[in-house]
C-alpha positions as CSV (number, residue, x, y, z in Angstrom):
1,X,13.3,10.7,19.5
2,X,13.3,9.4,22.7
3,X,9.7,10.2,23.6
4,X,8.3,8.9,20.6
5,X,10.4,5.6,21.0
6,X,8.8,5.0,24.2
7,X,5.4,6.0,23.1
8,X,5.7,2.9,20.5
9,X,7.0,0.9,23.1
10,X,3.6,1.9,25.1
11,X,1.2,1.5,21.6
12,X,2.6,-2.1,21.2
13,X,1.5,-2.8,24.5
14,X,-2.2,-1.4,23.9
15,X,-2.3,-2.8,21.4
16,X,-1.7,-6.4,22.6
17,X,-3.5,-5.7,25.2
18,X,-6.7,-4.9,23.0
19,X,-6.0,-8.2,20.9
20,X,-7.7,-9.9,23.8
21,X,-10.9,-7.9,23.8
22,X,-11.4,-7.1,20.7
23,X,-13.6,-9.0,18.0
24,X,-13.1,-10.3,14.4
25,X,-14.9,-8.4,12.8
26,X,-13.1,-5.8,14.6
27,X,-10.0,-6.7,12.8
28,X,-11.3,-8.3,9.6
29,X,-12.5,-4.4,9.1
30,X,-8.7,-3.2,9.2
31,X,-7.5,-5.4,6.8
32,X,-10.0,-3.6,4.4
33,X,-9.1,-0.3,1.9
34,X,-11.4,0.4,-1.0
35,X,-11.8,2.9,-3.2
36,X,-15.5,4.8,-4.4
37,X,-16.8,7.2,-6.2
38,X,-17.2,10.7,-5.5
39,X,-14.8,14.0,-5.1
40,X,-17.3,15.6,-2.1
41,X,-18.5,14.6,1.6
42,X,-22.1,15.9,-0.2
43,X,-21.5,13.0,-2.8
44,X,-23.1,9.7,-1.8
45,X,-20.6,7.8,-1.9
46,X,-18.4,9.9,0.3
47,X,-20.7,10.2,2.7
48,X,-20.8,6.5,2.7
49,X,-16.8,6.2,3.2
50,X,-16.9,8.7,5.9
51,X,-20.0,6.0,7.8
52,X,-17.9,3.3,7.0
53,X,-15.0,4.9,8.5
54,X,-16.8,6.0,11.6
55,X,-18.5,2.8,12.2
56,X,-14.7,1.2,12.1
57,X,-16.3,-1.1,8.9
58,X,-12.8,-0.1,7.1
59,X,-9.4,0.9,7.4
60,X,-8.9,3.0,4.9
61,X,-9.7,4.7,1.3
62,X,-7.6,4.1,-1.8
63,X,-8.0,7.4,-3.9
64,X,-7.2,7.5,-7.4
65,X,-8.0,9.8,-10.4
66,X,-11.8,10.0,-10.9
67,X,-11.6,11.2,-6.8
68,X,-8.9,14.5,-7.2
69,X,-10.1,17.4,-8.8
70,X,-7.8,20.2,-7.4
71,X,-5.3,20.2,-4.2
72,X,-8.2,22.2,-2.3
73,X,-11.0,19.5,-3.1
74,X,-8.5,16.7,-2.1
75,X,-7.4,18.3,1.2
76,X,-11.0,18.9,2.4
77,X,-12.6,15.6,1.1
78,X,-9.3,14.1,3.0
79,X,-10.3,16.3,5.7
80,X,-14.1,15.2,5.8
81,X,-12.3,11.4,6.5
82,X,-10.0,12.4,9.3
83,X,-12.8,14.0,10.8
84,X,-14.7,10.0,11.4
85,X,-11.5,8.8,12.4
86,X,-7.8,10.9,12.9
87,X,-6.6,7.5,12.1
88,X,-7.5,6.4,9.2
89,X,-6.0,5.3,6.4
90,X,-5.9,7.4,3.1
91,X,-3.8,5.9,0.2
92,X,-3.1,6.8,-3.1
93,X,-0.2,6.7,-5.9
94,X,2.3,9.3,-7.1
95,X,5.1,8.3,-8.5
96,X,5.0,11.7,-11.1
97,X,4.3,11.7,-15.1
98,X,1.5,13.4,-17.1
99,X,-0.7,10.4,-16.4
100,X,-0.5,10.8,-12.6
101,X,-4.0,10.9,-10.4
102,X,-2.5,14.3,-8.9
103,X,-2.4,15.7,-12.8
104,X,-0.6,18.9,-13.5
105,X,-4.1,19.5,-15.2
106,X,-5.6,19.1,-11.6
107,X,-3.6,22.3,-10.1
108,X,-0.7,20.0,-9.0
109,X,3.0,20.1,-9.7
110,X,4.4,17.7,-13.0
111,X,6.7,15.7,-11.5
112,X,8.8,13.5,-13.6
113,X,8.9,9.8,-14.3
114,X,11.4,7.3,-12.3
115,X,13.1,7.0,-16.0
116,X,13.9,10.6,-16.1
117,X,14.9,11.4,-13.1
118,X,17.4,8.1,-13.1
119,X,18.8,9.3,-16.4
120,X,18.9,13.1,-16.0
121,X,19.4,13.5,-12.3
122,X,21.5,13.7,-9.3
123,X,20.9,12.2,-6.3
124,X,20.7,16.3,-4.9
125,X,18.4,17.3,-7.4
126,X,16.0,13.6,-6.7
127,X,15.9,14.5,-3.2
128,X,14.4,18.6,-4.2
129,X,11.9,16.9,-6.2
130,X,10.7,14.3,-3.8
131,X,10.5,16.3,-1.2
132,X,8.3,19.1,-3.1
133,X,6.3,15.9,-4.5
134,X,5.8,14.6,-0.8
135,X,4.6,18.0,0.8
136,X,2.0,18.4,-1.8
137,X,1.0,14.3,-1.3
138,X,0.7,15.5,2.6
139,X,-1.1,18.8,2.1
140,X,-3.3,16.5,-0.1
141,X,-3.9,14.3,3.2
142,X,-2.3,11.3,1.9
143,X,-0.7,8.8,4.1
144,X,0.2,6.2,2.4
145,X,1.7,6.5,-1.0
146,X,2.0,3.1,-3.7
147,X,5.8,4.1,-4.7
148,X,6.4,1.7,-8.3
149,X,10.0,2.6,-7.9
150,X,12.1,-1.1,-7.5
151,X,12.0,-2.8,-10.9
152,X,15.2,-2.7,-12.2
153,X,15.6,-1.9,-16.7
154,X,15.7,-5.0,-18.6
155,X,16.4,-4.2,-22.6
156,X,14.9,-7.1,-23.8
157,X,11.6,-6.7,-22.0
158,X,8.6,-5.2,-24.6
159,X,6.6,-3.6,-21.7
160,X,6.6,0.3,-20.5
161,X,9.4,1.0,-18.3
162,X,8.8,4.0,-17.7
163,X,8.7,3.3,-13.5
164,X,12.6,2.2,-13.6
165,X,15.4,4.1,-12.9
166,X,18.2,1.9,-14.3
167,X,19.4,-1.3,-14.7
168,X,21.9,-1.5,-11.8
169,X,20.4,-2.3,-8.3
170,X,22.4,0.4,-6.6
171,X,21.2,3.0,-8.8
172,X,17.8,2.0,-8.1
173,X,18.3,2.0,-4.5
174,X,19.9,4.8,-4.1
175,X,17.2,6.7,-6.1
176,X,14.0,4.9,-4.1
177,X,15.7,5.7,-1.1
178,X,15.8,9.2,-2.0
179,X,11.8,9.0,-2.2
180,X,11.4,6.9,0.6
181,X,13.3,9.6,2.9
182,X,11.2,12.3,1.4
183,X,7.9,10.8,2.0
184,X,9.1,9.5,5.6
185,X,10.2,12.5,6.5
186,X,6.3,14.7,5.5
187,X,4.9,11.5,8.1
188,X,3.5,9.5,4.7
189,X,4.3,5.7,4.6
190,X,6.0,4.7,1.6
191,X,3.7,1.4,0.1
192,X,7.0,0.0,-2.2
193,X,5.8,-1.9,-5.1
194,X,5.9,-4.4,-6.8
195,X,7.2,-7.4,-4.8
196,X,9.2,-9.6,-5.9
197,X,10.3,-6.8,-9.0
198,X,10.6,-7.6,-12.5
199,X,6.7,-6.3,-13.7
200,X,7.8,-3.2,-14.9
201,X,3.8,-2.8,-15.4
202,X,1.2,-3.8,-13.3
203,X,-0.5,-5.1,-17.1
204,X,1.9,-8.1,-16.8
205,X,0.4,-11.5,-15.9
206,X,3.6,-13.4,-15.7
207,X,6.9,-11.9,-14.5
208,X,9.1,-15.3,-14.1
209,X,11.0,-15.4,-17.6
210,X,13.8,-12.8,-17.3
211,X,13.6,-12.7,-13.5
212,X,16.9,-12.3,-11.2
213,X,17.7,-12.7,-8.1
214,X,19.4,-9.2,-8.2
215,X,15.6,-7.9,-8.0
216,X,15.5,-8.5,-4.6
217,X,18.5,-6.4,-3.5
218,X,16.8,-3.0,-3.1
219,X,14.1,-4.5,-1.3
220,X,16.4,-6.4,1.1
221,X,18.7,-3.1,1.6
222,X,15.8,-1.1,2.2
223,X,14.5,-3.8,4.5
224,X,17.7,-3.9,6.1
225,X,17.7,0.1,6.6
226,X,14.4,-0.5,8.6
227,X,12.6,2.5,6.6
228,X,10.1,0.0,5.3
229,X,6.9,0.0,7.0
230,X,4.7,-1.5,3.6
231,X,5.4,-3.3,0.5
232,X,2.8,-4.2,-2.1
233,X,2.6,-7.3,-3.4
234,X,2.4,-8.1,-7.5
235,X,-1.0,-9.4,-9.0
236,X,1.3,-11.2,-11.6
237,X,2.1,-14.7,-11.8
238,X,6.0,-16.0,-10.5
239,X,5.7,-19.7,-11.9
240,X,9.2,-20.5,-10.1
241,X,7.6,-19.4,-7.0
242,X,4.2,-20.3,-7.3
243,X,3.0,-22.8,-9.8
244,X,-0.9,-21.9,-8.6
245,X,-1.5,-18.6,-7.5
246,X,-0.1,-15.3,-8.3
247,X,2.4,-13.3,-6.4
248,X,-0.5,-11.2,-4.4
249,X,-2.5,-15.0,-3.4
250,X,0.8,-17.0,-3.0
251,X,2.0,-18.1,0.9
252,X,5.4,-19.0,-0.4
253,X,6.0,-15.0,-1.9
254,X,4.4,-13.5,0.9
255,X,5.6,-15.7,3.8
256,X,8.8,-17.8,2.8
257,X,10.2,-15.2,0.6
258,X,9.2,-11.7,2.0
259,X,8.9,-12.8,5.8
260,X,11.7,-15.1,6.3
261,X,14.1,-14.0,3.5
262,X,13.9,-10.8,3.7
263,X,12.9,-10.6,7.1
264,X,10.3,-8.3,6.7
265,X,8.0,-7.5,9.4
266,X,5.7,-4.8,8.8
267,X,2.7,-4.2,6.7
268,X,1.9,-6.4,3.6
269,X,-0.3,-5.0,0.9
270,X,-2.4,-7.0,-2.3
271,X,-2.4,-5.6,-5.3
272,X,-6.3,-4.8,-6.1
273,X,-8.0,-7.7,-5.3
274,X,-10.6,-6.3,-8.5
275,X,-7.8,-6.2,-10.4
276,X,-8.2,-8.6,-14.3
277,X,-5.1,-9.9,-13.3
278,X,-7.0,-11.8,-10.6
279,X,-9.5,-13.0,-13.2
280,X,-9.4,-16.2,-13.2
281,X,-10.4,-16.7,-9.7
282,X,-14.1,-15.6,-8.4
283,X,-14.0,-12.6,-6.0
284,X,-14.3,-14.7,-2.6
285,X,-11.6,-16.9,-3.4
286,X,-9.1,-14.0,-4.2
287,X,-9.7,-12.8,-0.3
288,X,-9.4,-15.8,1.2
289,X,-6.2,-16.8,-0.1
290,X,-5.0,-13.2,0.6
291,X,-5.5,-13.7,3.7
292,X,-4.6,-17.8,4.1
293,X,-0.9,-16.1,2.3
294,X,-0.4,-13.5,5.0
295,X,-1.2,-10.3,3.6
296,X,-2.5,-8.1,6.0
297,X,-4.4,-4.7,4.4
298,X,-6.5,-6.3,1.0
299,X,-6.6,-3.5,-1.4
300,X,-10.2,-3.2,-3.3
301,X,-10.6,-0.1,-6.0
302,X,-14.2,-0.1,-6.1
303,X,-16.8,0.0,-2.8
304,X,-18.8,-3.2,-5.0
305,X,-18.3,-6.8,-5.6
306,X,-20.8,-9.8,-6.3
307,X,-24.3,-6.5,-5.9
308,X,-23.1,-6.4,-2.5
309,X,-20.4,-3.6,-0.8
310,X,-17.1,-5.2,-0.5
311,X,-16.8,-4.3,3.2
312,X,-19.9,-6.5,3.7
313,X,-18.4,-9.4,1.5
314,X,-15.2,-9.5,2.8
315,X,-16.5,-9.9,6.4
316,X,-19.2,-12.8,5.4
317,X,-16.1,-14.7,3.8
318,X,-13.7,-14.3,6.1
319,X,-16.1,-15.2,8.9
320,X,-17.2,-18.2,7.4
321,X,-13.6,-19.1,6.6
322,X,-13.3,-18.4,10.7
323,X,-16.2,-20.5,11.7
324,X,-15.2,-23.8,9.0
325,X,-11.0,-23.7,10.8
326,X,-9.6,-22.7,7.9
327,X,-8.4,-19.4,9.3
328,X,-7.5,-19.1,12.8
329,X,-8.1,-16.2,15.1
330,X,-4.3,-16.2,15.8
331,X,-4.0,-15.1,11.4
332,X,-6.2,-12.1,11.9
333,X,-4.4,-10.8,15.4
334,X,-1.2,-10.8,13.3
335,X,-2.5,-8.1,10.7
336,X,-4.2,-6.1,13.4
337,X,-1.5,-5.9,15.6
338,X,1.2,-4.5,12.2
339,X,-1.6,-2.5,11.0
340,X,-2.2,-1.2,14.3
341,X,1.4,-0.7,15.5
342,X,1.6,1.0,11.8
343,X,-1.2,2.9,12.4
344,X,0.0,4.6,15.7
345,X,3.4,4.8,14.5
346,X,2.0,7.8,12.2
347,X,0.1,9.3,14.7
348,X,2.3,9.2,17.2
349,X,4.7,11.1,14.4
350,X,1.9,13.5,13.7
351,X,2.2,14.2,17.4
352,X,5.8,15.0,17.6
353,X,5.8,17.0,14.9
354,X,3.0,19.3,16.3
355,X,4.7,19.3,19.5
């Protein structure tokens, strides 16, 4: 513990060091994760994720369903993008169900639903499960894993709940943390979603009508606990929050609530930025407000927006926004430097546990 305490200790201070030397484009290209087509390095598209990587023009790939075929496909495709760069982000979502991207159908385990496991479950028997869910998410060569696990069972809401363990915050902490400490502990960074709570569906456009306060207790606890290295951000709207923007676009969520309420520190995830929740506002404006609220890696499922690739995009508005004032240098250097310290953080851990 000790020598991987002061080897962050070190990181941090490479990495601040390198905040004077290196570019914006440099770190506009961390801030970016996007998703493509393809299951194979020979697939074009693949190839092009593994250039992108190498070329530092991204920080990361967001697999989902149409990518995994089997646990041997997913490990050498994963594989193929470790080899460009043993840093790398890969992220992905398994929370269990039928429905999930790593399918029993695929060759992987069936794990069950937050629902299930909340209702038929002990805390003993949640911790077996996640723990054979995570190894197979690591042997897979995920890193960082969307958990939907903190929305707390309302029994007047009409939408799937199917994500929720109970309706009693301590339930639901004590079950996330379960997952969280089995993820953690196979060196994969637990993404918790979907701040501020109350969605129960990522289909839900406005989540401010039966909203508590009490949603924000696991994420404060957990917070508190200091095991939270990522939270996601909802693409839904929070009206007493944010009359304008939705949760993912809005400074006050992002900042005032999830910085300085909760004290959070570490990495701060959109929703997909191609997501229809985020239809009413044209592609360009939904990254620059991302970025203007404080999020820090923008989440894209597709490689294309506006005939152009995203990774190209983002740059062009992000550098324009940089050249017109409207976001200062100092905005970027504080996403680099968490995704960074983040970043090293799992290397570092890969590291230990080799040695």
């Amino acid at each position: 513990m000790k020598k991987l305490f002061l080897l962050l200790i070190f990181s941090s201070f490479l990495i601040s060091q390198d905040n004077q030397r290196v570019t914006p484009e440099d770190m506009i290209a961390q801030m970016i994760v996007v998703g493509f087509d393809g299951t194979k390095e020979e697939d074009k598209w693949v190839a092009q994720m593994g250039k992108d990587i190498k070329r530092g023009k991204i920080s990361g790939v967001y697999i989902c369903e149409k990518n995994i075929q089997s646990p041997s496909q997913i490990k050498k495709m994963s594989d193929f993008f470790y080899a460009q760069d043993k840093n790398v982000f890969i992220v992905s979502k398994q929370v269990g169900g039928k429905d999930s991207f790593f399918a029993p159908s695929k060759g992987f385990s069936e794990f069950p639903l937050a629902s299930e496991v909340g209702a038929t479950l002990s805390i003993s028997e949640a911790d077996d499960v996640y723990r054979k869910l995570s190894k197979e998410l690591s042997s897979s060569g995920i890193n960082l894993n969307i958990t939907s696990v903190l929305d707390l069972y309302k029994k007047e809401s009409t939408t799937a709940l199917k994500d929720t363990y109970s309706s009693e915050e301590e339930i639901v902490l004590a079950y996330s943390k379960v997952f969280i400490d089995a993820l953690r502990a196979n060196n994969i960074v637990p993404v918790l979603a979907y701040f501020p709570g109350g969605s129960e569906s990522d289909t839900i456009k406005e989540i401010s009508k039966n909203w508590k306060f009490k949603e924000l207790k696991p994420y404060y606890d957990l917070v508190s606990y200091g095991i939270v290295d990522a939270v996601m951000v909802s693409g839904a709207y929070h009206k007493k929050f944010d009359s304008l923007y939705p949760c993912t676009l809005s400074s006050y969520v992002l900042e005032k609530l999830l910085r300085e309420k909760l004290s959070f520190g570490g990495v701060i995830v959109t929703q997909d930025l191609q997501s229809s929740q985020l239809s009413s506002f044209d592609f360009r404006k939904r990254v620059l407000k991302a970025v203007e609220a404080g999020a820090d890696l923008l989440l894209f499922s597709t490689y294309f927006a506006e005939g152009q690739s995203v990774p190209f995009v983002v740059q062009s508005v992000i550098q324009e926004a940089l050249s017109k004032g409207i976001i200062k240098r100092e905005r970027l250097e504080q996403s680099y430097t968490k995704i960074m310290a983040l970043k090293n953080k799992i290397s570092s851990k890969r590291v230990n546990d080799v040695n």
